[in-house]
Structures are given as structure tokens and as C-alpha cells.
N, C-alpha and C positions, 0 to 999 in steps of 0.2 A: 303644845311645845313652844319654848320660850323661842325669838327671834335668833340670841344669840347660839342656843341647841341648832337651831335650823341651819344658820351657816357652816358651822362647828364638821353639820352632818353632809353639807355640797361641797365642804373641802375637801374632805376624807374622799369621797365620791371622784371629785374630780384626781385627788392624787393617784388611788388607784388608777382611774384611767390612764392618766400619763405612764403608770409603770409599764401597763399590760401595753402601750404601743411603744414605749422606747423598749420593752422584747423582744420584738417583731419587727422593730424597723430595719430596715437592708443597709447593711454596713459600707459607710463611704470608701470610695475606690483605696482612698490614701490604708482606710484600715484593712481593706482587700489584698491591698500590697504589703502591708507588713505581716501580714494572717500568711501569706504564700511564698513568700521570701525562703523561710527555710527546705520549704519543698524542691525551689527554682535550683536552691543551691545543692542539695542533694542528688538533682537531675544531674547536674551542670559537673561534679564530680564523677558520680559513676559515668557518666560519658567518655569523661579526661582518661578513667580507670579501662574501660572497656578499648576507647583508641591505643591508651598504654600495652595493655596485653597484646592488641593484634600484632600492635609496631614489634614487641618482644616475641613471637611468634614467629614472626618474617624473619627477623633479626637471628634466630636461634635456628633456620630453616637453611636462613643464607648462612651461618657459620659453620651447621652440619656439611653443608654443600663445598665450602671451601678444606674443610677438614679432609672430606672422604677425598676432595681434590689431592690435599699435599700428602694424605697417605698412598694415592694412589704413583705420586709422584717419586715419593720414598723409597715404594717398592721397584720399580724401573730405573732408579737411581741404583739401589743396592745390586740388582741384577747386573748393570752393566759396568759396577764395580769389581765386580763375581767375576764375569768375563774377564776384565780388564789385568786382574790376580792371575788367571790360569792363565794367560795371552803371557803375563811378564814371565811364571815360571816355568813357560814351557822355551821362552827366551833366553833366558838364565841357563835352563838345562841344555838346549843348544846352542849355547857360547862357549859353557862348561866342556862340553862332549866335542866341539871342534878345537879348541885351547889342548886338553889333555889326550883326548883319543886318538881322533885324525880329524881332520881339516875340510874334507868332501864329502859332509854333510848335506843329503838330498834335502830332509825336513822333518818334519814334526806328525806323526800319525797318531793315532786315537784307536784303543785295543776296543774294540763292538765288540767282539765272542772269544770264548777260552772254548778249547773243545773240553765237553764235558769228559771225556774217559779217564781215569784213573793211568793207562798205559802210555797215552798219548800226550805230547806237550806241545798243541796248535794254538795260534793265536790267530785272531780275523782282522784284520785294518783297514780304516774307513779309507786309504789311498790305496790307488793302483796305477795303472798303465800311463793315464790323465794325467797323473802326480810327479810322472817319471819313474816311477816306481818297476825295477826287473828283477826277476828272479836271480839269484846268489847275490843279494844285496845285503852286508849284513846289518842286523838290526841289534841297536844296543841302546841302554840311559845311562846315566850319572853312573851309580853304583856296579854297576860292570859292564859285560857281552850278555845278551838274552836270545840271538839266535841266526837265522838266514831267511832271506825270504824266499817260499819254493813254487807259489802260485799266484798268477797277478790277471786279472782279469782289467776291464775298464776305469772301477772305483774302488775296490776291494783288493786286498791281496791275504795270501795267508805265510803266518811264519811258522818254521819248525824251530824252536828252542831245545838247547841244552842238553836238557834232562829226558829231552825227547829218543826215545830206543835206537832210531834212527839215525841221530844226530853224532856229528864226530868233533874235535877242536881240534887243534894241535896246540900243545900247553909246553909253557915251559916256567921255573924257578923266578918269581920275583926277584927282584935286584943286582939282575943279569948275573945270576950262579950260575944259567944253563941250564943243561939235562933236560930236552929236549922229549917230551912224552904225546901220549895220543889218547885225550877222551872223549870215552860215549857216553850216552844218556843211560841209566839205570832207574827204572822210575822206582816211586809214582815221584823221587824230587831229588836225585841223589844223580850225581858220573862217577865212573869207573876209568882212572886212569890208569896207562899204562907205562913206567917208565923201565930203564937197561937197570941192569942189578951195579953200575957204579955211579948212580944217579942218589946224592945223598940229601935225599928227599925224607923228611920226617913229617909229625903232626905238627898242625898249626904252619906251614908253608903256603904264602900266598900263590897261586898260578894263576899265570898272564897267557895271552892267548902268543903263539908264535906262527911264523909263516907255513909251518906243515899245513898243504891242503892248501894253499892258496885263495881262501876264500876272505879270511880273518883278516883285519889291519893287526900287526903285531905291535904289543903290550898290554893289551885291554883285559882288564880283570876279569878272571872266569871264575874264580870259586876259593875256597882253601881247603885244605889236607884235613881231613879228619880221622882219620884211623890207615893204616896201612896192613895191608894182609898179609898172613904167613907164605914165605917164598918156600912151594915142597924143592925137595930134591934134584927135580929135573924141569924147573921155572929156569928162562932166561931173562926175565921180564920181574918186575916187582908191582903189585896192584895195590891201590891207593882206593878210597875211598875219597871223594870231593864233595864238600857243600856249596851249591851253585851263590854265588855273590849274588845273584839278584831272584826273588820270587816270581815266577811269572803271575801265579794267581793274584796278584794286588796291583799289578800292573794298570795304568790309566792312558799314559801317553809312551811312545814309545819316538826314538831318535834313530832314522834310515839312514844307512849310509852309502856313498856311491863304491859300486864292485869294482874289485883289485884288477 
């Protein structure tokens, strides 16, 4: 082999060698750090990512916690609105009831129990004795007379209304015509008045309550005329039929008044 073949064949020699260890050789730190950069930076976000959510976790924890707060707030607010409503109309109604009715107004009582019988017309009130609350005290709202009170224990009393079998009024003509009559309860929600055969008393007659019986303040609406009955031959008396001006059954609050 010629000299120049010889070198030819220790260069090739040697280049390969140079390739197979610049292969192999361990990459300087600067090329280390650019080879791991994009790693460092993919850590270095999901980190940011990961602190983000917990922050928005706490954050959505504390706003649940403040929400359930001001709904909790809302609802005690709305409740002692509610109160505050029924407190004014029960003052409205007795300003109303001492302005028009009569003036010696005990207070304001709250119907608990309606007696269940169809016959009976009781009603049960959270005041009693405590309250000032006595027996023949009458009890009335807005809308008319609703009755007397006939049993009064410590906190409780009970009334007889109206329409109660038991119960009497003494009635007379709206708009001081007179004719001076006396009704009772006819249940289950109906009075039977009775007036003199020159008592010129028709349908649709408003009746006010008057002093017969000395129990009533006189003028306080008791009911209107609905139908009048046939007077036989040996009647001195003319009977009426009345619609009681106020329901007991729907009854909520009721207005005491102090006994004549």
C-alpha cells in the first residue's frame, strides 16, 4: 500500500473515532440548562396553576360561607318585618275600633281555638285574667261586634259570639231610624231578630247593636237584614233573619273591650 493510501486510511480512522466520542461525550452544564429550561418552566406554571385553584377553592368556600351568611340574615330580617306588619295592623285596627266604636279598649287578643261544633259559636284567646281580661267584656274588630267574653281563667278566656244559640244583642236600625229589637244566635252562622210589628224594618237594613242588655256599647255593627218572615195572624213581634257582619271562622285577632 502506497504511503499516501496509508494516511488516507489513519484519517478516516481517526475521524470516526472523533465522531463515536463527541456521541458520548456529557453535555456541558450551559447545554444541561437549556436541554431543562422548558421542563423548569412547565413545573414553575403548574405550580402557579395548582396555588391558583386552592386560592379559588378558599375563595368560593369563604363566598359560599358569606352567602349562606346573608341569606340567613334575610330570612330574620323578613320574619321581623312579618311581625312588625301584623304589630302595625293590629294598631291600625285598634285606633280604628277605639275612633269609631268606643274608646275603652282593653287590647288586642289572638283567636288559638274556634270550638269545633257546627251548634256552637266559642272562640279561645291567648289573654285572660293577667291581661285584665273579665267576663261580660265585649269583644269586637273593624268590621262589626263578634261577641262577649264568658270565661276567663289566668291567660286564656273564651268568647260566646253572635251566632252563638245562646247569645242575645239588642239591635236597633242603622242611621238612628230606631225600632229597637233583640237578637239571638241561629246557627250554624245566621241571628234571628226580633222586632214590634211598627218597626219598619226591611231587607238590606243595616243593625247596630243598642243598649238592650247592657252588655254592648251602642252603635257597633251587628249584621244586615236578609230576608224577613211571614208575620201569622196572632205574631206581635215581626222576625228577621240577619247576616252576622263579621265571620267568626276567619277570625285572627280580635279587639276587647272594657264592660259597661
Amino acid at each position: 500500500m502506497r504511503r499516501w493510501q496509508q494516511a488516507v486510511v489513519v484519517y478516516g480512522l481517526l475521524l470516526l473515532v472523533s465522531i463515536v466520542l463527541m456521541r458520548f461525550q456529557v453535555l456541558a452544564p450551559s447545554a444541561l440548562g437549556s436541554a431543562t429550561a422548558p421542563l423548569s418552566r412547565v413545573a414553575t406554571v403548574a405550580a402557579d396553576n395548582v396555588r391558583g385553584s386552592l386560592a379559588s377553592v378558599a375563595e368560593g368556600r369563604r363566598t359560599k360561607e358569606e352567602v349562606q351568611a346573608l341569606t340567613r340574615k334575610t330570612q330574620e330580617l323578613r320574619q321581623q318585618n312579618e311581625l312588625l306588619t301584623v304589630e302595625l295592623t293590629r294598631l291600625r285596627q285598634l285606633t280604628q275600633i277605639t275612633s269609631t266604636q268606643a274608646p275603652n279598649a282593653v287590647g288586642i287578643a289572638q283567636v288559638v281555638d274556634v270550638a269545633p261544633s257546627p251548634l256552637l259559636a266559642r272562640l279561645k284567646l291567648n289573654k285572660g285574667s293577667v291581661n285584665g281580661l273579665r267576663v261580660h267584656m265585649p269583644v269586637t274588630v273593624a268590621a262589626g261586634l263578634v261577641g262577649q267574653v264568658i270565661e276567663v281563667s289566668a291567660r286564656q278566656s273564651t268568647v260566646i259570639a253572635l251566632v252563638d244559640p245562646q247569645s242575645s244583642v239588642g239591635v236597633t236600625l242603622s242611621g238612628g231610624r230606631g225600632g229597637r229589637g233583640l237578637a239571638v244566635g241561629s246557627p250554624p252562622n245566621r241571628l234571628k231578630a226580633e222586632f214590634s210589628l211598627g218597626v219598619p224594618v226591611k231587607v238590606g237594613d243595616v243593625l247596630v247593636s243598642s243598649s238592650l242588655g247592657g252588655v254592648y256599647p251602642v252603635g257597633i255593627r251587628v249584621g244586615t237584614v236578609e230576608k224577613i218572615l211571614p208575620v201569622g195572624p196572632n205574631d206581635v213581634t215581626r222576625s228577621v233573619i240577619v247576616k252576622p257582619a263579621v265571620d267568626v271562622g276567619g277570625l285572627t285577632d280580635v279587639t276587647v273591650l272594657g264592660a259597661l
